[in-house]
C-alpha positions as CSV (number, residue, x, y, z in Angstrom):
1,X,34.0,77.0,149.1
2,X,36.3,78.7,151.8
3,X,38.7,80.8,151.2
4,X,40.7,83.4,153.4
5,X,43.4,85.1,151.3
6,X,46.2,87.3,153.1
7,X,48.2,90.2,151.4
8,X,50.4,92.9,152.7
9,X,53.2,91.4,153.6
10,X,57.0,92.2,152.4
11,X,60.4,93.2,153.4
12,X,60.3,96.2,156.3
13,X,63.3,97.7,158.3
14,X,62.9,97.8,162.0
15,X,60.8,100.6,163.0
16,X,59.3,100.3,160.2
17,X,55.4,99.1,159.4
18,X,53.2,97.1,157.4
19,X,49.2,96.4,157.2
20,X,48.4,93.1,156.6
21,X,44.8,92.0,155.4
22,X,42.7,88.7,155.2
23,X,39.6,88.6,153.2
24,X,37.3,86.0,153.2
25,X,35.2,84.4,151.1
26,X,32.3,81.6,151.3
27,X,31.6,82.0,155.4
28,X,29.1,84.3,157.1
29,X,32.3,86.6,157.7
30,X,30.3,88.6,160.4
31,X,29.8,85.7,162.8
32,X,33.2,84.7,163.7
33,X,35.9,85.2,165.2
34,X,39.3,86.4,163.2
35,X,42.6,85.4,164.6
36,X,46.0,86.1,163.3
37,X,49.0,83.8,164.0
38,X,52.5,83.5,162.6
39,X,55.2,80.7,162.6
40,X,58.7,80.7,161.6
41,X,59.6,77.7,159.9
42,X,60.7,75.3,162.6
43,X,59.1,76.8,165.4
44,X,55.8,76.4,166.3
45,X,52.9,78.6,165.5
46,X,52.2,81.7,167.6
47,X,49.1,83.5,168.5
48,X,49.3,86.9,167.2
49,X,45.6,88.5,167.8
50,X,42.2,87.9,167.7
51,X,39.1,89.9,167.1
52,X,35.4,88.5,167.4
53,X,32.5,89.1,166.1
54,X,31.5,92.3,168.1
55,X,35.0,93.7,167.9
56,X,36.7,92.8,171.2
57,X,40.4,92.4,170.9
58,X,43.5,90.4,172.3
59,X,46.9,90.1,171.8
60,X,50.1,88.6,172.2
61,X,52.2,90.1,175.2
62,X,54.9,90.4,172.2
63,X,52.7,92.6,170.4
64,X,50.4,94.4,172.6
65,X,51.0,98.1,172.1
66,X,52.3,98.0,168.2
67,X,49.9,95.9,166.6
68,X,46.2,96.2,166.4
69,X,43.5,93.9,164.7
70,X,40.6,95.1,163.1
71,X,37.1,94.2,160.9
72,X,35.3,95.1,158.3
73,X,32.4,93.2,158.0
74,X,31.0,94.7,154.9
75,X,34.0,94.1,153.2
76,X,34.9,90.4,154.7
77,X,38.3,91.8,155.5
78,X,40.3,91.7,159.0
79,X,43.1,93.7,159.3
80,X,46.6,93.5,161.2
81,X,48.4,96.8,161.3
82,X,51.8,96.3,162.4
83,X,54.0,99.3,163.8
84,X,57.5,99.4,165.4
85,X,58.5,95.8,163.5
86,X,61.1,94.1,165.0
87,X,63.5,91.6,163.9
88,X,61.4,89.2,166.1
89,X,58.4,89.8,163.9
90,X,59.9,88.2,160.6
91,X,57.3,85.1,160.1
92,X,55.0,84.0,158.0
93,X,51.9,85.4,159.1
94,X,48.1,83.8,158.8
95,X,44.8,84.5,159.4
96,X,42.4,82.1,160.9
97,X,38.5,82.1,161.3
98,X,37.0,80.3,163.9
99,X,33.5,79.5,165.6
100,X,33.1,78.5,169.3
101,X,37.0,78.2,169.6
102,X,37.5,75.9,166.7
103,X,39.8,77.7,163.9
104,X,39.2,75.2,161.0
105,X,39.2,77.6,158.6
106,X,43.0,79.2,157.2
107,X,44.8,81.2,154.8
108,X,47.5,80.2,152.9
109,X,49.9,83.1,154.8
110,X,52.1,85.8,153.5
111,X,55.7,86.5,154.5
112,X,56.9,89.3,156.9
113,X,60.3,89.9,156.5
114,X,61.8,92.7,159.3
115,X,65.7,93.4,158.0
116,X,68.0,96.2,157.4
């Protein structure tokens, strides 16, 4: 059974920072690719970042330069660390793991909330 569970998130002011973290179980963690996208209820979902297997990274023009994905194989864990939070960033935030471009495999999310 698959599961990708996502923790870290909570209430932040802007400026402020959080780490979010997705660890999976029941998948061969090491051969794909993580993703991490968000949606405000409403909207439609956005692409945050992705990491693959061998560690190259990607991201959103919106948060290229504060955010920054990262692995741990071992541990079956992808990380988001999230710096400079805007109000923008507020979402619910999920992780995604995918093989060959297909991301059929989710988490259930976990709210980022960017106020003062």
């Amino acid at each position: 059974q698959v599961q990708l569970v996502e923790s870290g998130g909570g209430l932040v002011q802007p400026g402020g920072s959080l780490r979010l973290s997705c660890t999976a179980s029941g998948i061969t963690f090491s051969i794909y690719t993580m993703n991490w996208y968000r949606q405000v209820p409403g909207n439609q979902r956005e692409f945050v970042a992705t990491i693959t297997r061998l560690g190259g990274t990607n991201y959103a023009n919106s948060t290229k330069g504060r955010f920054t994905i990262s692995r741990d194989n071992a541990l079956k864990t992808v990380y988001l660390q999230m710096n400079s939070l805007k109000f923008d960033d507020t979402a619910i935030y999920y992780c995604a793991a995918g093989l060959r471009g297909i991301y059929d495999q989710w988490g259930q999310g976990t709210q980022v909330t960017v106020s003062s």
